[in-house]
DSSP file (Angstrom, degrees, kcal/mol; ACC not computed):
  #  RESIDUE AA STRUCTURE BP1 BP2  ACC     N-H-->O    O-->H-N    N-H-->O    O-->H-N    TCO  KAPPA ALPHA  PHI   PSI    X-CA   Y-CA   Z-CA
    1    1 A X     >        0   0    0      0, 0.0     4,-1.2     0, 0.0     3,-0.4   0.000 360.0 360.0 360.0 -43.1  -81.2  280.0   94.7
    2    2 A X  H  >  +     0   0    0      1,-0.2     4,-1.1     2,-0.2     5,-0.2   0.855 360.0  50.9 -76.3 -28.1  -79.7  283.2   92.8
    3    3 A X  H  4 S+     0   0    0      1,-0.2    -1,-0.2     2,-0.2     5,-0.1   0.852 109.3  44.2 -79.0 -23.2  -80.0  281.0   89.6
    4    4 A X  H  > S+     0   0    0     -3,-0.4     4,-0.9     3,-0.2    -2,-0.2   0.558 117.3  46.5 -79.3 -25.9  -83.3  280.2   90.2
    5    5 A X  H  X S+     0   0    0     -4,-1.2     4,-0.8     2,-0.1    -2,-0.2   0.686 111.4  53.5 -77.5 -32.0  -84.0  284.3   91.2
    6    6 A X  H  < S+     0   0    0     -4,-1.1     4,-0.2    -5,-0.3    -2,-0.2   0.431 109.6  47.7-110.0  -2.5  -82.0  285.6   87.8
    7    7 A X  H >4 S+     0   0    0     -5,-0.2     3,-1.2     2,-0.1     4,-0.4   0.804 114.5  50.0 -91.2 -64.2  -84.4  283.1   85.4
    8    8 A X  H 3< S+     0   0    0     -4,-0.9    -2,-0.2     1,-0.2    -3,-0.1   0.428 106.4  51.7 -38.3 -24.7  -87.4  284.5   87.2
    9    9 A X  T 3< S+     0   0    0     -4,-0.8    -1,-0.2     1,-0.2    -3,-0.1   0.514 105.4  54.0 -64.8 -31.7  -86.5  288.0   86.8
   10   10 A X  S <  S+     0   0    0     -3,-1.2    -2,-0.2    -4,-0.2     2,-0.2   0.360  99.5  75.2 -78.6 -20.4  -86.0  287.7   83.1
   11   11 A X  S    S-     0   0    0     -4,-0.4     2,-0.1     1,-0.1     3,-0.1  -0.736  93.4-101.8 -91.9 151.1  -89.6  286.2   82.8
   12   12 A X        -     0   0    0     -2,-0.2     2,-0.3     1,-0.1    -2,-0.1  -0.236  46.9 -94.2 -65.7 161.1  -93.0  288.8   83.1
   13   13 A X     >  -     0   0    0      1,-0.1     4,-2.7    -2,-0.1    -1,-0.1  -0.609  39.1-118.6 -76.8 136.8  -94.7  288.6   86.1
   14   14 A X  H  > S+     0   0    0     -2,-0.3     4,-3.6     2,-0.2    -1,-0.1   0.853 113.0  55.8 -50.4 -21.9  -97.6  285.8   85.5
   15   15 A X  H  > S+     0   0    0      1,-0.3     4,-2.2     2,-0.2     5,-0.3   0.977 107.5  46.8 -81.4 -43.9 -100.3  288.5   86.3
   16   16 A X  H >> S+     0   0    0      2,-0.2     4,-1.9     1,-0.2     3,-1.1   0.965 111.1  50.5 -67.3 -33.2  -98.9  290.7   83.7
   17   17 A X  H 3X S+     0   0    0     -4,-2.7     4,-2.1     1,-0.3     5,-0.2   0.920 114.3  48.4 -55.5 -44.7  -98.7  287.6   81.1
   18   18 A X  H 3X S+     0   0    0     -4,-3.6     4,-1.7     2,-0.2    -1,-0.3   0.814 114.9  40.5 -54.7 -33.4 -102.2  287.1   82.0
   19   19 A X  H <X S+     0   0    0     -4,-2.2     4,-1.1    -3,-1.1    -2,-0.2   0.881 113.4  57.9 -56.3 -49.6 -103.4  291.0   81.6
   20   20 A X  H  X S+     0   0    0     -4,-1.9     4,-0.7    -5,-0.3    -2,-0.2   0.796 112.1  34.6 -77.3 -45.1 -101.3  291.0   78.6
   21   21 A X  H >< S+     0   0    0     -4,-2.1     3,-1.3     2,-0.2    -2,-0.2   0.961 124.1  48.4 -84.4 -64.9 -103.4  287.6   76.5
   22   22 A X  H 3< S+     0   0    0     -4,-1.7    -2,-0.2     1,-0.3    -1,-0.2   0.676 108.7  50.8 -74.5 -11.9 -106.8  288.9   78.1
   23   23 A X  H 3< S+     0   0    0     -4,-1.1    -1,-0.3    -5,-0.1    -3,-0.2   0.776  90.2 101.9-100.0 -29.0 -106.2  292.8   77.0
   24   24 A X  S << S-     0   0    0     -3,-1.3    -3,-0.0    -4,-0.7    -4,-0.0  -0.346  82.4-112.8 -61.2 127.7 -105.5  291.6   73.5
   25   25 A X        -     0   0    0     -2,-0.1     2,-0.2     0, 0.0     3,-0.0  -0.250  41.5-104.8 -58.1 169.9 -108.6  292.1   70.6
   26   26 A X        -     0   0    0      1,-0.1     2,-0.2     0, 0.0     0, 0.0  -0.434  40.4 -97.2 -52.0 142.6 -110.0  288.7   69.4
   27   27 A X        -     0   0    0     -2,-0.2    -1,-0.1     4,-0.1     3,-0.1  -0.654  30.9-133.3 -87.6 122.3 -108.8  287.7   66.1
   28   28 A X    >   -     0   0    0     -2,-0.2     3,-1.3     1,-0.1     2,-0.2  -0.221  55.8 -70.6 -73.8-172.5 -111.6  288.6   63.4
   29   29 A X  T 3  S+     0   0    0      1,-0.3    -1,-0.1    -2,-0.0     3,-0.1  -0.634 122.9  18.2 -92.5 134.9 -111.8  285.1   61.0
   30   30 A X  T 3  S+     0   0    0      1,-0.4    -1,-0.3    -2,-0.2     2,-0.2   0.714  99.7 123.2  90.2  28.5 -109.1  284.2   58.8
   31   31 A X    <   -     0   0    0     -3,-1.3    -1,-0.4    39,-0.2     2,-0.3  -0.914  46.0-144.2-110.0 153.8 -106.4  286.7   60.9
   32   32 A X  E     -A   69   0A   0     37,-3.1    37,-3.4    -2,-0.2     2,-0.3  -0.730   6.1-119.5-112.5 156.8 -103.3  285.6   62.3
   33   33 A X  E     -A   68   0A   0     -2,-0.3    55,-1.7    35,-0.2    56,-0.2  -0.847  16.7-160.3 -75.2 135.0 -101.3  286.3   65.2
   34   34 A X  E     -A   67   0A   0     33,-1.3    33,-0.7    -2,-0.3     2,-0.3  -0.663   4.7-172.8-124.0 163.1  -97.5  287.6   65.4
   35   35 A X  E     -A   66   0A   0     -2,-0.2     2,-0.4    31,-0.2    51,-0.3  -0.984   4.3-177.4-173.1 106.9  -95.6  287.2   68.3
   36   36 A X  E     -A   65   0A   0     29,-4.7    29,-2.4    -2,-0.3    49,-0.2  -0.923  12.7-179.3-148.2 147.3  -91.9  289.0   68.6
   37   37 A X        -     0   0    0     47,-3.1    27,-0.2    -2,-0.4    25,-0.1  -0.499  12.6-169.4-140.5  53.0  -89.6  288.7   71.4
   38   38 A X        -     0   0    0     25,-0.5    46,-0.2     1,-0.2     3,-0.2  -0.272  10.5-178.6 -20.4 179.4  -86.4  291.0   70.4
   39   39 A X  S    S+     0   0    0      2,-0.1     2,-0.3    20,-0.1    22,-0.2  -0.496  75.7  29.3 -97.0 -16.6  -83.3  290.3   73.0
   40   40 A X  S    S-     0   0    0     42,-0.9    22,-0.2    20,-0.3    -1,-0.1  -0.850 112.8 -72.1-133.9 173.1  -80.9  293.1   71.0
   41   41 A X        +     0   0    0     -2,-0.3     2,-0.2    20,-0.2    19,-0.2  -0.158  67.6 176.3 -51.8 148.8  -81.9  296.2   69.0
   42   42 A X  E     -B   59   0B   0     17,-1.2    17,-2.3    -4,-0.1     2,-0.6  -0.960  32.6-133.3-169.7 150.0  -83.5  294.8   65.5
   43   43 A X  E     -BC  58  78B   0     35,-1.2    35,-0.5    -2,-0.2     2,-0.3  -0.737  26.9-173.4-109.2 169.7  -85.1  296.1   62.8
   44   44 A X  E     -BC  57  77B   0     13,-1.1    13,-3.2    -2,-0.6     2,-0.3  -0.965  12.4-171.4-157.0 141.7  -88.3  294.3   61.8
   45   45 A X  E     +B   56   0B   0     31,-2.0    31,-0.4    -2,-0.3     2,-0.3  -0.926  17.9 163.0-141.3  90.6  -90.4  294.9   58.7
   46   46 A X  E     +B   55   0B   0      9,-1.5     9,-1.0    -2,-0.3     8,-0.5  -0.799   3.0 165.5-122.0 151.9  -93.8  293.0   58.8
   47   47 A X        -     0   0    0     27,-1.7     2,-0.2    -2,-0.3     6,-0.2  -0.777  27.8-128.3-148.5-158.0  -97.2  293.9   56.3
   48   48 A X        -     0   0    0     -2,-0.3     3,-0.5    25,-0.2     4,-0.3  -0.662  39.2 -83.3-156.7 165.1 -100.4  291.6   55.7
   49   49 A X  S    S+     0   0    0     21,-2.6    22,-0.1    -2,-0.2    23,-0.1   0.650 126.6  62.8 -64.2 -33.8 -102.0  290.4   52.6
   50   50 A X  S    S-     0   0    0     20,-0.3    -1,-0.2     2,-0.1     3,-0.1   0.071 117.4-109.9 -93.3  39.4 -103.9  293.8   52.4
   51   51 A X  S    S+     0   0    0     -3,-0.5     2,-0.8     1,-0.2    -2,-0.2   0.875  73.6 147.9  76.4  47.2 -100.7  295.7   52.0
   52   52 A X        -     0   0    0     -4,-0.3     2,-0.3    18,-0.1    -1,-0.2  -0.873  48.6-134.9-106.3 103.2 -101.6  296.9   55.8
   53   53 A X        -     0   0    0     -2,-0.8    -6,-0.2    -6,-0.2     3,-0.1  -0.543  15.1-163.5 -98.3 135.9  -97.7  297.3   57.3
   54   54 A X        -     0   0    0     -8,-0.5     2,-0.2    -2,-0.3    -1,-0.1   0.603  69.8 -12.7 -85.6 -26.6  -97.9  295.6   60.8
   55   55 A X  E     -B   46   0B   0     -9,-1.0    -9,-1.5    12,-0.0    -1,-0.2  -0.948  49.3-177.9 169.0-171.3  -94.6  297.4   61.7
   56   56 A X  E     +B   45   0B   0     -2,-0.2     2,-0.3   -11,-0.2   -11,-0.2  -0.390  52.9  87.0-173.0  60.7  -91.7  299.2   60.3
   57   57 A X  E    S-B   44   0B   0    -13,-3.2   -13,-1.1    -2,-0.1     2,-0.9  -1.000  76.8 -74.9-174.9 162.0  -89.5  300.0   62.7
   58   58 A X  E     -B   43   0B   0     -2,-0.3   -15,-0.2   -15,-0.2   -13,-0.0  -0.723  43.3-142.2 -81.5 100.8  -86.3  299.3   65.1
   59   59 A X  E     -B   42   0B   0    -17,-2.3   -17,-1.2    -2,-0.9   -20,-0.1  -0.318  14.9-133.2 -29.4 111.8  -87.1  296.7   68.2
   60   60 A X        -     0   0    0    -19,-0.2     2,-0.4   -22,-0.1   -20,-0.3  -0.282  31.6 -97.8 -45.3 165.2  -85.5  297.6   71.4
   61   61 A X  S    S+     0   0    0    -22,-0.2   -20,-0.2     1,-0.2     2,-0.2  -0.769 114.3  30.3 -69.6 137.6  -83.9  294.9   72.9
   62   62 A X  S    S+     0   0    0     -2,-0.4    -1,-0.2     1,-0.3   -21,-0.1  -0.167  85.9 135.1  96.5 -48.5  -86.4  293.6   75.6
   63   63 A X        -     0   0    0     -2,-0.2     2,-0.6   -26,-0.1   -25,-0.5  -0.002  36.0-171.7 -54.2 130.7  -89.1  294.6   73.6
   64   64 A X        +     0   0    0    -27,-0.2     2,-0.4     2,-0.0   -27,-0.2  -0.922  18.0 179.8-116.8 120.9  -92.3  291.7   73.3
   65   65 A X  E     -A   36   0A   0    -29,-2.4   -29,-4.7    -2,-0.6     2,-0.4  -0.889  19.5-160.4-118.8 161.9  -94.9  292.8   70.7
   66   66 A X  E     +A   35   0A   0     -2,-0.4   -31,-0.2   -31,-0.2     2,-0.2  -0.975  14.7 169.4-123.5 132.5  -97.7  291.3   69.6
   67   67 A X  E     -A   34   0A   0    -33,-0.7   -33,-1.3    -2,-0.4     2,-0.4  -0.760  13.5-159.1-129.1-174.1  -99.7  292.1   66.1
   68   68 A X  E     +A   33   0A   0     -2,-0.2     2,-0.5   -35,-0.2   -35,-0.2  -0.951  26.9 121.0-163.8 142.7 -102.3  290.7   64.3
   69   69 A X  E     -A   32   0A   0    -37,-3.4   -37,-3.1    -2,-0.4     2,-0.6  -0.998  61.5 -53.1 179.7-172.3 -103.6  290.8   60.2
   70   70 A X        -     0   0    0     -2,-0.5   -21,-2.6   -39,-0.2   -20,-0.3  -0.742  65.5 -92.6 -70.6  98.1 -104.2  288.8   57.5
   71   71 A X  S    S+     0   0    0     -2,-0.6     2,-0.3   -23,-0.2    37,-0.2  -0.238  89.4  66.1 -64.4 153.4 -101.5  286.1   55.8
   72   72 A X  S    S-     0   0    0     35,-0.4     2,-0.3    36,-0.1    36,-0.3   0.606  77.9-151.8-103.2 166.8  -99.5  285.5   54.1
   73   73 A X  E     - D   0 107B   0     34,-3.7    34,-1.3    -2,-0.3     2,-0.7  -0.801   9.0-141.9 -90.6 111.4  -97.2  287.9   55.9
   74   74 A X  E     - D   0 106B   0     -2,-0.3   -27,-1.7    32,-0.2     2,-0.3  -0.871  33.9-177.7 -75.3 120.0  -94.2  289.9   54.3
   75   75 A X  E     + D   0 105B   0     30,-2.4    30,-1.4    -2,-0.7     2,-0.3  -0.977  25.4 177.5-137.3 151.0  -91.1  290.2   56.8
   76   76 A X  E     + D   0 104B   0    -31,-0.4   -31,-2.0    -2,-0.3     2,-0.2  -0.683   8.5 178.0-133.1 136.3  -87.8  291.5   57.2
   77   77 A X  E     -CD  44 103B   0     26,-1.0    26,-2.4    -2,-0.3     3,-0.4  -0.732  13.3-154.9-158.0 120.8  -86.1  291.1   60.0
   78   78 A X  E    S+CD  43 102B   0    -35,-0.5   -35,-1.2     1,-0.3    24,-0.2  -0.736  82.9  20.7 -89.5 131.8  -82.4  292.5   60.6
   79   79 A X  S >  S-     0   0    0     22,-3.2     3,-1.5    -2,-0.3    -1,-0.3   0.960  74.9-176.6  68.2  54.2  -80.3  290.8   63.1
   80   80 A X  G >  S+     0   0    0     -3,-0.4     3,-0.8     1,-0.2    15,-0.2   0.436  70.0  62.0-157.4 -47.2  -82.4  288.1   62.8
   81   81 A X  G 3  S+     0   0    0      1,-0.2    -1,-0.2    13,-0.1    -2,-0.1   0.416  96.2  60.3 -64.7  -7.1  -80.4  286.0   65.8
   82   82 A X  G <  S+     0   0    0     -3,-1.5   -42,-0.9    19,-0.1     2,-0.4  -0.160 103.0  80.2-111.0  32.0  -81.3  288.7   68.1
   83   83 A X    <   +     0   0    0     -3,-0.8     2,-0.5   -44,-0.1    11,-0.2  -0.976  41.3 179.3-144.0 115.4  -85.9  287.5   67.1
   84   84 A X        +     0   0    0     -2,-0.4   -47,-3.1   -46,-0.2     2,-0.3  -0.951  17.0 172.2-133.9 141.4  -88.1  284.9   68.1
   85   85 A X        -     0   0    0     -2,-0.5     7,-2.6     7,-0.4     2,-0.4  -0.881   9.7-170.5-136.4 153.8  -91.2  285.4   66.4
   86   86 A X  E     -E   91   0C   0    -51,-0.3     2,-1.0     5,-0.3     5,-0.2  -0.981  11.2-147.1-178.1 106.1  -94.1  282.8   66.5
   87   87 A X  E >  S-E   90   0C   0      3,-1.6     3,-1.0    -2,-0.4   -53,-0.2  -0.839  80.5 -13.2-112.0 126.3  -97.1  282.9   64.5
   88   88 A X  T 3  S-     0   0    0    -55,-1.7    -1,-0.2    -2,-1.0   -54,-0.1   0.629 133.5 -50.6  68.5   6.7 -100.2  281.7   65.8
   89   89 A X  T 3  S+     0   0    0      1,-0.5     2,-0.4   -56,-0.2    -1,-0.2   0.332 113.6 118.0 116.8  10.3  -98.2  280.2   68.6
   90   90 A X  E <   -E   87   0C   0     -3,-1.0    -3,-1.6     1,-0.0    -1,-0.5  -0.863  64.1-134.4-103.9 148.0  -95.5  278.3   66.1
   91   91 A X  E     -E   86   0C   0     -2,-0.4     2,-0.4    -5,-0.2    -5,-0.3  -0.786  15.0-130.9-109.7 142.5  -92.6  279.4   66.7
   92   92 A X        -     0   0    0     -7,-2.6     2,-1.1    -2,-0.3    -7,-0.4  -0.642  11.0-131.1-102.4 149.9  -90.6  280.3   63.4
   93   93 A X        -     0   0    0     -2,-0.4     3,-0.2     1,-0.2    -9,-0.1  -0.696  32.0-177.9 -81.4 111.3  -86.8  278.9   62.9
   94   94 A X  S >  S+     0   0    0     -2,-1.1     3,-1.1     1,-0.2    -1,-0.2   0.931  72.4  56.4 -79.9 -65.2  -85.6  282.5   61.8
   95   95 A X  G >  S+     0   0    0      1,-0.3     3,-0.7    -3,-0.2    -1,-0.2   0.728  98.4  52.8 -60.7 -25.4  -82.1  281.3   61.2
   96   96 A X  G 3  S+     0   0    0      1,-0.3    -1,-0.3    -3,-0.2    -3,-0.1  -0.159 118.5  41.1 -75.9  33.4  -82.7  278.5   58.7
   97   97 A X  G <  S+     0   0    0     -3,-1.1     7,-0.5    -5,-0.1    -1,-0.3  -0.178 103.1 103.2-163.9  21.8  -84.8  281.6   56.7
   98   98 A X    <   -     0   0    0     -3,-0.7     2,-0.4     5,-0.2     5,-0.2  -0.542  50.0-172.7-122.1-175.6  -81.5  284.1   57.8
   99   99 A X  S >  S-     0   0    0     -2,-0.1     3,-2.3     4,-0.1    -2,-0.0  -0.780  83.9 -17.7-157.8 150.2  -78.5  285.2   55.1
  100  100 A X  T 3  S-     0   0    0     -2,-0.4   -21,-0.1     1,-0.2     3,-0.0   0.434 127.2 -49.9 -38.1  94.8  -76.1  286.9   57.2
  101  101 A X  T 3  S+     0   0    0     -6,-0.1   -22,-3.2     1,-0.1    -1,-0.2   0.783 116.7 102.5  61.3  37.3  -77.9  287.6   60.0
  102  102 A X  E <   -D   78   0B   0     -3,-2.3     2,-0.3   -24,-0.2   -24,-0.2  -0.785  53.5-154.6-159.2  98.5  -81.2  289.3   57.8
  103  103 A X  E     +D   77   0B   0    -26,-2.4   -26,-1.0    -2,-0.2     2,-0.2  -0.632  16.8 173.7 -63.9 131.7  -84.2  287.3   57.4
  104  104 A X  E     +D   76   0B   0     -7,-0.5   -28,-0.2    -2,-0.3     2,-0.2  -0.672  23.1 124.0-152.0 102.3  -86.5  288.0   54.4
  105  105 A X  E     -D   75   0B   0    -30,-1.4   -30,-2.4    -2,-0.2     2,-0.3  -0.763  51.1-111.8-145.4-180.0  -89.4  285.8   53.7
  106  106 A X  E     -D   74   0B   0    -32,-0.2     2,-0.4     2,-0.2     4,-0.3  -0.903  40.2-119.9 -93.1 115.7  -93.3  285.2   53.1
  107  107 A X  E    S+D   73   0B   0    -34,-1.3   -34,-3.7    -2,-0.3   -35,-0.4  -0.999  96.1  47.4-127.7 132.4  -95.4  283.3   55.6
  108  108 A X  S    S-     0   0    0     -2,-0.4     2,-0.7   -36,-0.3    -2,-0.2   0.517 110.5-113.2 -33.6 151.0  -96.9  280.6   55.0
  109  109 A X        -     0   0    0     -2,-0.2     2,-0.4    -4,-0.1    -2,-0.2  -0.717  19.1-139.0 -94.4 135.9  -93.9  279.5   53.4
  110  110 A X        +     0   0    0     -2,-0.7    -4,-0.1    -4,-0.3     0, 0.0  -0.554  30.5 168.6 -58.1 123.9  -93.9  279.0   49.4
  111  111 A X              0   0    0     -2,-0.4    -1,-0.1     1,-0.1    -2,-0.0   0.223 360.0 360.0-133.2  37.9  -92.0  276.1   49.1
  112  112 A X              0   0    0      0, 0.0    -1,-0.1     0, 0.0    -2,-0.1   0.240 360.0 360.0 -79.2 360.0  -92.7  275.3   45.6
């Protein structure tokens, strides 16, 4: 029972996850969704294709944000192991994209 109490406690309450997707604008056409779920302090460094920067700044640990803009996407993300980030609801493998422990890539990914 306390393991089943201490997973639930670490999850949002459903009502807020529901408040939280319904309070959110509608994606105008041909914008993406970002998704970023820190668990330590992180720095994270995100812009859009019209140079628009999406955030620029140190994550708390705990913190979940959500953004939204145009691909492809510039990010930075320091501490990289401490990130799940999911665009458009795929979640992206950060560490296979990491150099010690600092992601810095384009999304979509070039892979030419």
């Amino acid at each position: 029972l306390g393991a089943l109490h201490d997973s639930a406690s670490q999850e949002a309450d459903p009502a807020e996850q529901a408040w939280q997707a319904i309070s959110r604008a509608p994606l105008a056409e041909g914008e993406s969704s970002l998704q970023i779920r820190a668990s330590a302090d992180s720095w994270v460094e995100i812009s859009d294709a019209n140079g628009q920067e999406l955030e620029m700044d140190l994550l708390r640990g705990g913190s979940d944000k959500y953004y939204h803009g145009t691909p492809p996407f510039r990010i930075l993300v320091g501490r990289a192991s401490a990130v799940r980030l999911a665009i458009d609801g795929e979640t992206v493998d950060l560490p296979a994209l990491s150099r010690e422990d600092v992601a810095q890539f384009s999304w979509p990914l070039d892979l030419n």
